[in-house]
TORKOL-4160 file (C-alpha; in steps of 0.2 Angstrom, whole numbers, padded with zeros to 4 digits, m for minus):
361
<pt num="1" X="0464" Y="0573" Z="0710"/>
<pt num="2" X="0476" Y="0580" Z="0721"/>
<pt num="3" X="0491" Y="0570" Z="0711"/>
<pt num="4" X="0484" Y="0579" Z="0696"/>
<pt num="5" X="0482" Y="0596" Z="0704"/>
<pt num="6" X="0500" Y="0599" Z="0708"/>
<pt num="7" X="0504" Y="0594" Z="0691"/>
<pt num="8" X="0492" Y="0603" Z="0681"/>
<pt num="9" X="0482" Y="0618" Z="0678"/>
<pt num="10" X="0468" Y="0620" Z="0689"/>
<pt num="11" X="0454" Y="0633" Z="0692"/>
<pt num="12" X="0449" Y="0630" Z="0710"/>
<pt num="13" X="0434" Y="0635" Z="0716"/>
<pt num="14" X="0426" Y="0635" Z="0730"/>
<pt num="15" X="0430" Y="0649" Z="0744"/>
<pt num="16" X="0439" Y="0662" Z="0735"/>
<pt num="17" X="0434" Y="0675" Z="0721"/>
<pt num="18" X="0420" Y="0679" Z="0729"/>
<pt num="19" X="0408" Y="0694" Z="0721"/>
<pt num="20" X="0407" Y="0708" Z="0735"/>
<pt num="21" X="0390" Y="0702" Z="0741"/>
<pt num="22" X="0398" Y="0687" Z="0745"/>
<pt num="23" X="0391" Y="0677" Z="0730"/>
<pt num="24" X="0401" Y="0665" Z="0720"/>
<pt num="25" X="0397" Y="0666" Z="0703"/>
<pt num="26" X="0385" Y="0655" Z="0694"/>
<pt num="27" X="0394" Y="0636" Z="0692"/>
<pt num="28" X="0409" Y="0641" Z="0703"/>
<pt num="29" X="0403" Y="0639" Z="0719"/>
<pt num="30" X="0400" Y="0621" Z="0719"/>
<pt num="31" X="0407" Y="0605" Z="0710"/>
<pt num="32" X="0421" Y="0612" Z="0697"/>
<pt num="33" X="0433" Y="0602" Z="0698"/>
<pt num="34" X="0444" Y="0610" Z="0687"/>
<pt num="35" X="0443" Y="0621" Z="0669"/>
<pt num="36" X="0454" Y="0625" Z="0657"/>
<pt num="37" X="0456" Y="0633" Z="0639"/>
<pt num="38" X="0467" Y="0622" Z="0628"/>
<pt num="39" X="0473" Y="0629" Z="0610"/>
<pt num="40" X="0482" Y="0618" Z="0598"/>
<pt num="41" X="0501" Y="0620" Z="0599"/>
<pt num="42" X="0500" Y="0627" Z="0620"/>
<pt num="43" X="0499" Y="0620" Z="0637"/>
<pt num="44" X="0482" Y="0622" Z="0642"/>
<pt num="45" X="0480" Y="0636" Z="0654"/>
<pt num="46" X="0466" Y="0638" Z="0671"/>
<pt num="47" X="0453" Y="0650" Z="0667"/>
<pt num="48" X="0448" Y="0664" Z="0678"/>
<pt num="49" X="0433" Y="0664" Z="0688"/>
<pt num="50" X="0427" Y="0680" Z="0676"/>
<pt num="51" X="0428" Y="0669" Z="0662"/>
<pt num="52" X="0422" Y="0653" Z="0669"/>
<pt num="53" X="0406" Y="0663" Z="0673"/>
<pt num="54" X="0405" Y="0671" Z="0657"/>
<pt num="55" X="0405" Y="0653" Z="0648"/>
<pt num="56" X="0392" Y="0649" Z="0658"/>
<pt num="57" X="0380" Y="0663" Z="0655"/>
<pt num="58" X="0384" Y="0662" Z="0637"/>
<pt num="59" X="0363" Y="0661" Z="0633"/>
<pt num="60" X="0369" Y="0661" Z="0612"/>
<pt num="61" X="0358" Y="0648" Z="0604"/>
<pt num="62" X="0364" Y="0631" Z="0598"/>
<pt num="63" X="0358" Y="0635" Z="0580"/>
<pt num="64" X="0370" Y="0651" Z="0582"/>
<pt num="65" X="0383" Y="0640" Z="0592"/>
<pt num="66" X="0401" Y="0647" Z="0584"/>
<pt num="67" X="0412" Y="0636" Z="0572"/>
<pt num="68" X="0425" Y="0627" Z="0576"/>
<pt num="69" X="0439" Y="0639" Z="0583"/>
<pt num="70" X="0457" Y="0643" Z="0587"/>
<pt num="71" X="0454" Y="0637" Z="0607"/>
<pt num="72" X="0444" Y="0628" Z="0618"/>
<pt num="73" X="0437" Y="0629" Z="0635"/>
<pt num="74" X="0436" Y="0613" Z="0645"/>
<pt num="75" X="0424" Y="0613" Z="0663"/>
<pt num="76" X="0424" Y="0597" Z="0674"/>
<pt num="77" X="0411" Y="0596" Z="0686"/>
<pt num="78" X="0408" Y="0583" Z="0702"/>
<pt num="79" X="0388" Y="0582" Z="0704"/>
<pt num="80" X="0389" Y="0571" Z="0719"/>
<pt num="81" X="0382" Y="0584" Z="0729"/>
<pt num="82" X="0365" Y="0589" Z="0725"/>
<pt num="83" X="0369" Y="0607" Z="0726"/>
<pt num="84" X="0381" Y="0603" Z="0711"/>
<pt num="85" X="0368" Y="0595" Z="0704"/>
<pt num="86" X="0357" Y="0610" Z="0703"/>
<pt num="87" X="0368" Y="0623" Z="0697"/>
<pt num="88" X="0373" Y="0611" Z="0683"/>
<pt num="89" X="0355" Y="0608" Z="0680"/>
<pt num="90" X="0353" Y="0627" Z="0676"/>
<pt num="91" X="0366" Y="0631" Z="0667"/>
<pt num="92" X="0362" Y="0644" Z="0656"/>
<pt num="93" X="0375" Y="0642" Z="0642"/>
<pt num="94" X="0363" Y="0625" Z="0637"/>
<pt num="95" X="0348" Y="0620" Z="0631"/>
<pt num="96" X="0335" Y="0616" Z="0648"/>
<pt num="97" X="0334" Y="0598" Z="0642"/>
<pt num="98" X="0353" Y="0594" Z="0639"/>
<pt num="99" X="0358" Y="0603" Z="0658"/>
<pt num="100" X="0346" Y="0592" Z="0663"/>
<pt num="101" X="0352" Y="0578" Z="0658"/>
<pt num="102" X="0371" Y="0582" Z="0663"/>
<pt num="103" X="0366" Y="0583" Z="0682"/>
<pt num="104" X="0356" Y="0565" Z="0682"/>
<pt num="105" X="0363" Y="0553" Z="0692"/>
<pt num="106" X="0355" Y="0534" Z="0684"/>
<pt num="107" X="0366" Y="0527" Z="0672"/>
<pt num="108" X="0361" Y="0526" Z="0653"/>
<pt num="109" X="0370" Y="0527" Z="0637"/>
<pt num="110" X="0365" Y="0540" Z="0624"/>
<pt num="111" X="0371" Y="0551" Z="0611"/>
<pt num="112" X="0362" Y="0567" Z="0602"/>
<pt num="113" X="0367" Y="0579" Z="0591"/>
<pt num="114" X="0363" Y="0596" Z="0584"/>
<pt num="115" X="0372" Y="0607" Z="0571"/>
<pt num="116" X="0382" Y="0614" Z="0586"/>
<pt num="117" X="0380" Y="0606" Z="0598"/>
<pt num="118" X="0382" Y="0587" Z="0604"/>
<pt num="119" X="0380" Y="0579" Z="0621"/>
<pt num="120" X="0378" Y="0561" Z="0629"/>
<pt num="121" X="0379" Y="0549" Z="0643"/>
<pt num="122" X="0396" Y="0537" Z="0641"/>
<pt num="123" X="0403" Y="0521" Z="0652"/>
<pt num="124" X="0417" Y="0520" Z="0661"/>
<pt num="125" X="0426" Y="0511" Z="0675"/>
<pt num="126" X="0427" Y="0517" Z="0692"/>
<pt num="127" X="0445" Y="0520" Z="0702"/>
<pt num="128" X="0442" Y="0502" Z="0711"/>
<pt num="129" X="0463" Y="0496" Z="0713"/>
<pt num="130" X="0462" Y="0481" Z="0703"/>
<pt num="131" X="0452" Y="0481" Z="0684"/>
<pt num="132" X="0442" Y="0467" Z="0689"/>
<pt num="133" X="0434" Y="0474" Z="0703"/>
<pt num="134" X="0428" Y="0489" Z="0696"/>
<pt num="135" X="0410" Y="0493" Z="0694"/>
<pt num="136" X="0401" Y="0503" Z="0677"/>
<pt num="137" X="0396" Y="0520" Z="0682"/>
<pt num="138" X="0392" Y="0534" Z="0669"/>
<pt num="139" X="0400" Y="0551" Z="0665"/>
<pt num="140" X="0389" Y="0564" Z="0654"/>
<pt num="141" X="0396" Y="0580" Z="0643"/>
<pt num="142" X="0389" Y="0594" Z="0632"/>
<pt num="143" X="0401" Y="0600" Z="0620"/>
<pt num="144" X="0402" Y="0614" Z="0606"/>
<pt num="145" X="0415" Y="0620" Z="0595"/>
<pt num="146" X="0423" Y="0632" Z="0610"/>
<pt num="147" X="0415" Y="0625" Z="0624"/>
<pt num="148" X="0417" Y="0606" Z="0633"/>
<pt num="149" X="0407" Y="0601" Z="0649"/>
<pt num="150" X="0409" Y="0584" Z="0657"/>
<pt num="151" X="0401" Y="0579" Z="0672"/>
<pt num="152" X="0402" Y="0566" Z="0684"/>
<pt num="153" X="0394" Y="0557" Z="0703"/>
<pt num="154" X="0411" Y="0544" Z="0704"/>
<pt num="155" X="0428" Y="0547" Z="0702"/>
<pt num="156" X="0432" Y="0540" Z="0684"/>
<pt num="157" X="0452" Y="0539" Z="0678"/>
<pt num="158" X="0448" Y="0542" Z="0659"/>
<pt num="159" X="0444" Y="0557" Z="0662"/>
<pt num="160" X="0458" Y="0562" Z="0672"/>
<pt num="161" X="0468" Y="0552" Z="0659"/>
<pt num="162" X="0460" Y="0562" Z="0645"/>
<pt num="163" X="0467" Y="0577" Z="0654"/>
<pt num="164" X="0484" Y="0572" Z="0658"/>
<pt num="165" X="0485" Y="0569" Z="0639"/>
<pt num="166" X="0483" Y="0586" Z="0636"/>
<pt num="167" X="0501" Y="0595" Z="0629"/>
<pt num="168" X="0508" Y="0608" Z="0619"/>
<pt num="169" X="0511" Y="0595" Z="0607"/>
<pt num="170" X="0493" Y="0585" Z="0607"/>
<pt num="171" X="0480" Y="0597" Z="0611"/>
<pt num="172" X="0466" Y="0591" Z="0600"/>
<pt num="173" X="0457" Y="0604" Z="0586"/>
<pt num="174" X="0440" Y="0603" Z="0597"/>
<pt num="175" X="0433" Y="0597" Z="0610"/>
<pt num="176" X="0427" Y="0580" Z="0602"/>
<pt num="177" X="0445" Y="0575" Z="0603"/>
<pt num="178" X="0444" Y="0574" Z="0622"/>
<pt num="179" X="0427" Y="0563" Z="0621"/>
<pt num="180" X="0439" Y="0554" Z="0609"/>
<pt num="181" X="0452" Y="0550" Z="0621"/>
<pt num="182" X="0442" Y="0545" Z="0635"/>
<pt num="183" X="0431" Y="0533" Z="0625"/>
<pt num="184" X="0448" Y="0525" Z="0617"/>
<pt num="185" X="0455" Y="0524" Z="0635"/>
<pt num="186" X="0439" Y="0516" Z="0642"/>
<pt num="187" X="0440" Y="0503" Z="0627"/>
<pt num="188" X="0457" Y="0502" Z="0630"/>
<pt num="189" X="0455" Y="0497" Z="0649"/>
<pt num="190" X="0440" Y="0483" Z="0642"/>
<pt num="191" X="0453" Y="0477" Z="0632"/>
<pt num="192" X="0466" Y="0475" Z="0643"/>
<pt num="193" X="0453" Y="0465" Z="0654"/>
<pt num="194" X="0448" Y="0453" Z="0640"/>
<pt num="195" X="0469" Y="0447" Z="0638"/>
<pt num="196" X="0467" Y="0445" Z="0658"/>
<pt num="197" X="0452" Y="0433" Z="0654"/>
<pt num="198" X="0459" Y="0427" Z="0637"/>
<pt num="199" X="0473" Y="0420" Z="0647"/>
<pt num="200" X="0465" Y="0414" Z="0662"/>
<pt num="201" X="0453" Y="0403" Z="0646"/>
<pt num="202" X="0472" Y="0398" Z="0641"/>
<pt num="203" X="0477" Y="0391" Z="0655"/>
<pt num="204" X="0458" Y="0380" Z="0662"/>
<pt num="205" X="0460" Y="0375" Z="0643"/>
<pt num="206" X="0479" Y="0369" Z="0646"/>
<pt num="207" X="0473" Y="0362" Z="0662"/>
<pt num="208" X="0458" Y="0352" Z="0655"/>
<pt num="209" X="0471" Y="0344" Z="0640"/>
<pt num="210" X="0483" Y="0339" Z="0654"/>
<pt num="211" X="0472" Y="0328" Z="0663"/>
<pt num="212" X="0472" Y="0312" Z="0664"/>
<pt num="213" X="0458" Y="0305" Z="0676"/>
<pt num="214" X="0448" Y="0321" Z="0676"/>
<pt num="215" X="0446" Y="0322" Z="0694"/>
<pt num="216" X="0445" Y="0339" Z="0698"/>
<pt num="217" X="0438" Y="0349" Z="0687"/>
<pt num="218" X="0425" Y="0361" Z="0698"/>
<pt num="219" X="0438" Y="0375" Z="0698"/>
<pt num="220" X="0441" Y="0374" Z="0681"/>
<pt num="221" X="0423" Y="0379" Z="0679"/>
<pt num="222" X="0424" Y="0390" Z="0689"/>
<pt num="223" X="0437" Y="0400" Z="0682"/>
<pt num="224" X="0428" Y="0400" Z="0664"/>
<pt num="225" X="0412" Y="0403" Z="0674"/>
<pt num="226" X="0418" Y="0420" Z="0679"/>
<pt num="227" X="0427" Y="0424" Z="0663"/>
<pt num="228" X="0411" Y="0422" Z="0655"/>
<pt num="229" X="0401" Y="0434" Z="0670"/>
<pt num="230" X="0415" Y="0447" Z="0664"/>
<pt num="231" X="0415" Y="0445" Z="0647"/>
<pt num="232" X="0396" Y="0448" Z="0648"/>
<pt num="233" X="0396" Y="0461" Z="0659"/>
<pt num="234" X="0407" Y="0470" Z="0647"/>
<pt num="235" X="0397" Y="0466" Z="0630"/>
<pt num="236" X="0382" Y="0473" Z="0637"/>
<pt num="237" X="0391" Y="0489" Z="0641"/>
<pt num="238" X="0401" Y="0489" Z="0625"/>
<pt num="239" X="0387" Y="0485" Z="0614"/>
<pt num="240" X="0375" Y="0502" Z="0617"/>
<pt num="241" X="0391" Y="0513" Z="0612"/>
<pt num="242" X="0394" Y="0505" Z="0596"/>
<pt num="243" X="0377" Y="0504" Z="0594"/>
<pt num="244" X="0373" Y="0521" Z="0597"/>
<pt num="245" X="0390" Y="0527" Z="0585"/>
<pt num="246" X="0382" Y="0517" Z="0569"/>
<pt num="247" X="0365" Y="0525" Z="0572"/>
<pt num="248" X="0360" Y="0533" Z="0557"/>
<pt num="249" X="0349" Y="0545" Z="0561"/>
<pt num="250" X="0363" Y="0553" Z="0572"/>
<pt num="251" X="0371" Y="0566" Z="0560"/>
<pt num="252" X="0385" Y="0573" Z="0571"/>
<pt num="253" X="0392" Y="0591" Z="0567"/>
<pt num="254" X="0409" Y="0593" Z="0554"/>
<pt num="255" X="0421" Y="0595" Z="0569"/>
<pt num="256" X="0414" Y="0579" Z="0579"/>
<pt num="257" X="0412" Y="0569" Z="0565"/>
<pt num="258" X="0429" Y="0563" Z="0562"/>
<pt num="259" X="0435" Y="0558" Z="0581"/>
<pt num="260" X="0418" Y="0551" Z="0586"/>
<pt num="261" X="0412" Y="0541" Z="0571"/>
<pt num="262" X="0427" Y="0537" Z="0563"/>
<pt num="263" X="0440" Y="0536" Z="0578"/>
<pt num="264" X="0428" Y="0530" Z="0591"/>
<pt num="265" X="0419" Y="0519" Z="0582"/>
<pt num="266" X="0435" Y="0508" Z="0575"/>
<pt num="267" X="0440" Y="0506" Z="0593"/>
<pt num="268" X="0423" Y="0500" Z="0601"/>
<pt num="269" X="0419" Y="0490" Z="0586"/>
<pt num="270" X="0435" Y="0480" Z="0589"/>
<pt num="271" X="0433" Y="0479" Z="0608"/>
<pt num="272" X="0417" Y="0472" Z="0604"/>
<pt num="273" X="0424" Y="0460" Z="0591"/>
<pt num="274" X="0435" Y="0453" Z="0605"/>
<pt num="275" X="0422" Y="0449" Z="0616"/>
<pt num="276" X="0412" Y="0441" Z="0605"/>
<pt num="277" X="0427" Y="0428" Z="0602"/>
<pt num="278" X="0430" Y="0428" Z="0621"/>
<pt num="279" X="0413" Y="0424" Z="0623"/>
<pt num="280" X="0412" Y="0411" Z="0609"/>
<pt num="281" X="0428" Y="0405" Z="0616"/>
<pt num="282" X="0422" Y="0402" Z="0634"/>
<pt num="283" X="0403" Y="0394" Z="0629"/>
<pt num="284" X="0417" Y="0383" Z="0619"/>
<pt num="285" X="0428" Y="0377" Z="0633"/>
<pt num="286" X="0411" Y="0377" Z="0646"/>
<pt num="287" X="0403" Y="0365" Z="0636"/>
<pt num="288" X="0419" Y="0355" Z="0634"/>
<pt num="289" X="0420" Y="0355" Z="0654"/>
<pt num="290" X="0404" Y="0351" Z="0653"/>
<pt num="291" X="0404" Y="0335" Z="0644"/>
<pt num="292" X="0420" Y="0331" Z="0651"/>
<pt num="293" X="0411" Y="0329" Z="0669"/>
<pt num="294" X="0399" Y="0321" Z="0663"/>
<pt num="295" X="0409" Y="0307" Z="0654"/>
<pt num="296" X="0420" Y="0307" Z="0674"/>
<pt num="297" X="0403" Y="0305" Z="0681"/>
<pt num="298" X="0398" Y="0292" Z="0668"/>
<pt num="299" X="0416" Y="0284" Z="0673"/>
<pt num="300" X="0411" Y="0283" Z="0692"/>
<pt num="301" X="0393" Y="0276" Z="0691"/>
<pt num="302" X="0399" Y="0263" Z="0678"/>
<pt num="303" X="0412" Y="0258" Z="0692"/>
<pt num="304" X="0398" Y="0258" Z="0706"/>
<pt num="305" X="0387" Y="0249" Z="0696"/>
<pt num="306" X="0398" Y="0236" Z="0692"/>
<pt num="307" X="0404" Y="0234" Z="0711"/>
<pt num="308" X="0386" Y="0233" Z="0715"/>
<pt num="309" X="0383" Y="0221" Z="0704"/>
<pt num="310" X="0396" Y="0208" Z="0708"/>
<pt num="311" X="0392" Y="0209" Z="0727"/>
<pt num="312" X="0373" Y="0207" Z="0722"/>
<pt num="313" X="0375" Y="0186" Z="0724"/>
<pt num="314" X="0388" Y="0188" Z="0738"/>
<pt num="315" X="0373" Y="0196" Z="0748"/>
<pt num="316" X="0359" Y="0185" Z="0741"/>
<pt num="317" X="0372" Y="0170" Z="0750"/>
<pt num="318" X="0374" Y="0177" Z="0764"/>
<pt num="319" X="0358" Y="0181" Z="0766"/>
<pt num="320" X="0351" Y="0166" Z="0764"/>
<pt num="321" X="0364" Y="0158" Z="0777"/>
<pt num="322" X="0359" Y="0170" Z="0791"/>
<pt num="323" X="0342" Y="0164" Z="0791"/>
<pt num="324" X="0338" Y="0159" Z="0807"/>
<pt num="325" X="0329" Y="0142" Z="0803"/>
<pt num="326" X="0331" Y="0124" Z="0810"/>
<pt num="327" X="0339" Y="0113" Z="0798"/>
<pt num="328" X="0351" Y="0128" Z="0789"/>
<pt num="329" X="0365" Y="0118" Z="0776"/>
<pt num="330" X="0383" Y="0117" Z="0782"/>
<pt num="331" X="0377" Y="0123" Z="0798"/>
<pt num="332" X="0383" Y="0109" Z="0809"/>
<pt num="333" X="0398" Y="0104" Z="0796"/>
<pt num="334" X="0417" Y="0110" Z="0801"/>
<pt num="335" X="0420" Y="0120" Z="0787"/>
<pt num="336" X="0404" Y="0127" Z="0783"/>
<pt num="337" X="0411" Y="0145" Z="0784"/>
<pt num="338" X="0424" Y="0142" Z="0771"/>
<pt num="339" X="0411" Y="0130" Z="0760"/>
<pt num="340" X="0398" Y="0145" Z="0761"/>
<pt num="341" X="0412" Y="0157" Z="0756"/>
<pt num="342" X="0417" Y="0147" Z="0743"/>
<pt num="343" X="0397" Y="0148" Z="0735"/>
<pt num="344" X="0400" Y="0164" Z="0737"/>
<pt num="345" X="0416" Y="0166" Z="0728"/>
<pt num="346" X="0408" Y="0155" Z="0714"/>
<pt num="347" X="0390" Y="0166" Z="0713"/>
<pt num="348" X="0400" Y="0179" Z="0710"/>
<pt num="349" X="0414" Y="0172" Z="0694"/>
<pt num="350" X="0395" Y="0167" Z="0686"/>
<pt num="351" X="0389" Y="0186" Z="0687"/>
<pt num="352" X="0407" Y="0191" Z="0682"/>
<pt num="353" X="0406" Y="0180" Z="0665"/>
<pt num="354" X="0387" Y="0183" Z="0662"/>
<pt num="355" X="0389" Y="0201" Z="0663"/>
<pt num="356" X="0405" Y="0199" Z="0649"/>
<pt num="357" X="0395" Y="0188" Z="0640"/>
<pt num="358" X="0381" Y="0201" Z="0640"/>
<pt num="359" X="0396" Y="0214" Z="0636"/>
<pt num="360" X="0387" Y="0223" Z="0651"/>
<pt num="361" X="0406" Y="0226" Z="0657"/>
């Protein structure tokens, strides 16, 4: 955060503004990461600690929650502490049950709505360096018309993306247009990750039409082995989402309605269509490998078999001349290591022309 913080507004929190009893106010004092009022045309500006703590203790209803207004208030909290956790637990400006559920820590996908109010548990990727390292964690919100609450325990860059979007010129009209970003930028990131697999397919797929004796084809497994982990990995985090957006019992609010179940749901449905076909794709290509080891390992044993075969007389021979027994033929004659290799020889042109008679070989 601290990139972002020396490029963006900030309220920071912790150690200063302090009441005269040497109280922070309530939500201030631990995990706020940053807050901010955005308004449609302006650079979103840090709120003051007075008005931060006046969000907070806001105690209106949901049913009297206000309509969608000129500006919004955006508050990002870190619950990795369980002193966060707790304040965030009780935050008076929500329903018991919806604080509740922004300071747990288990990962779940969810999305409830009412009139005024709608809250939820989302994916979304940790910071790990590299996309294909990084785990699923959760983030949670509650949002209304004026007022937008994220929380998470990791650090996750969608939402600092979703902030950094955040101009004069692309301020959303409410708050679902930041729930909006970050959803399109978590399925933007699953996308970009399915390519990286889709290509890695192309190139075992390249690699399994090239070959000529099918030798080596454990790593070409492999590679469409862990494409399809991934893959599935990502379907069973993609699938909830749309299946939670097409619910339709949800009936979410006027001013969510079009960036969440219209904007949203587009984008996760065609993520989801993606991995489907990369899916598809790979059980293709695995069961191609498949056979295609099985056929090399036909190959060998045929070989084996074969070899084994034509020997089988040449060792029934010799054999019978290492018999240590009195009166042994060719054993007092000159050449009877060359005439016993010859019945060798011949024992085993029979076998060879019996088994192409037999169309064994």
């Amino acid at each position: 955060m601290s990139n972002t913080r020396s490029q963006l507004p900030f309220s920071v929190v912790a150690g200063q503004d302090m009441k005269p009893n040497g109280v922070l106010p309530h939500g201030i004092a631990n995990g706020l990461v940053w807050a901010i009022r955005a308004r449609p045309g302006e650079d979103p500006v840090p709120l003051e600690p007075h008005e931060i703590e006046s969000l907070l203790n806001d105690r209106t209803p949901p049913s009297n929650y206000p309509k969608p207004s000129e500006s919004w208030a955006w508050l990002h909290f870190d619950t990795v502490h369980s002193s966060a956790r707790q304040h965030v637990a009780t935050l008076p400006c929500l329903p018991e049950d919806v604080s509740a559920m922004l300071a747990e820590t288990e990962y779940g996908v969810m999305l409830e709505a009412l009139p005024g109010l709608v809250w939820g548990a989302l994916p979304a990727f940790d910071d790990a360096v590299s996309e294909e390292d990084r785990d699923i964690c959760a983030w949670r919100f509650a949002m209304r018309p004026d007022l937008l609450i994220t929380t998470r325990r990791n650090p996750i860059p969608v939402l600092g993306a979703a902030f950094r979007t955040l101009r004069a010129e692309s301020i959303p009209r409410s708050p679902a247009g930041v729930i909006d970003r970050a959803l399109r930028e978590f399925t933007g990131s699953v996308r970009r990750q399915i390519g990286k697999l889709d290509d890695e397919l192309d190139r075992a797929e390249d690699a399994l039409l090239l070959i000529e004796r099918r030798t080596d084809l454990g790593h070409l497994g492999g590679i469409v082995g862990k494409g399809r982990r991934r893959a599935t990995e990502l379907r069973r985090v993609v699938t909830p989402i749309d299946r939670v957006l097409r619910d339709e019992d949800l009936e979410l609010p006027e001013w969510a309605e079009d960036e969440l179940r219209d904007r949203t749901e587009r984008q996760v449905h065609a993520a989801l269509d993606d991995m489907i076909a990369l899916l598809d794709r790979a059980r293709s290509l695995q069961d191609e490998l498949g056979s295609s080891q099985a056929e090399e390992t036909n190959r060998r044993l045929y070989i084996l078999t074969a070899a084994t075969i034509l020997m089988f007389p040449a060792t029934l021979v010799t054999g019978f001349f290492g018999m240590n027994t009195g009166g042994m033929y060719l054993a007092s004659g000159q050449y009877g290591t060359l005439e016993a290799g010859f019945v060798c020889f011949i024992a085993m042109i029979l076998t060879w022309i019996f088994l192409k008679l037999a169309r064994l070989v």
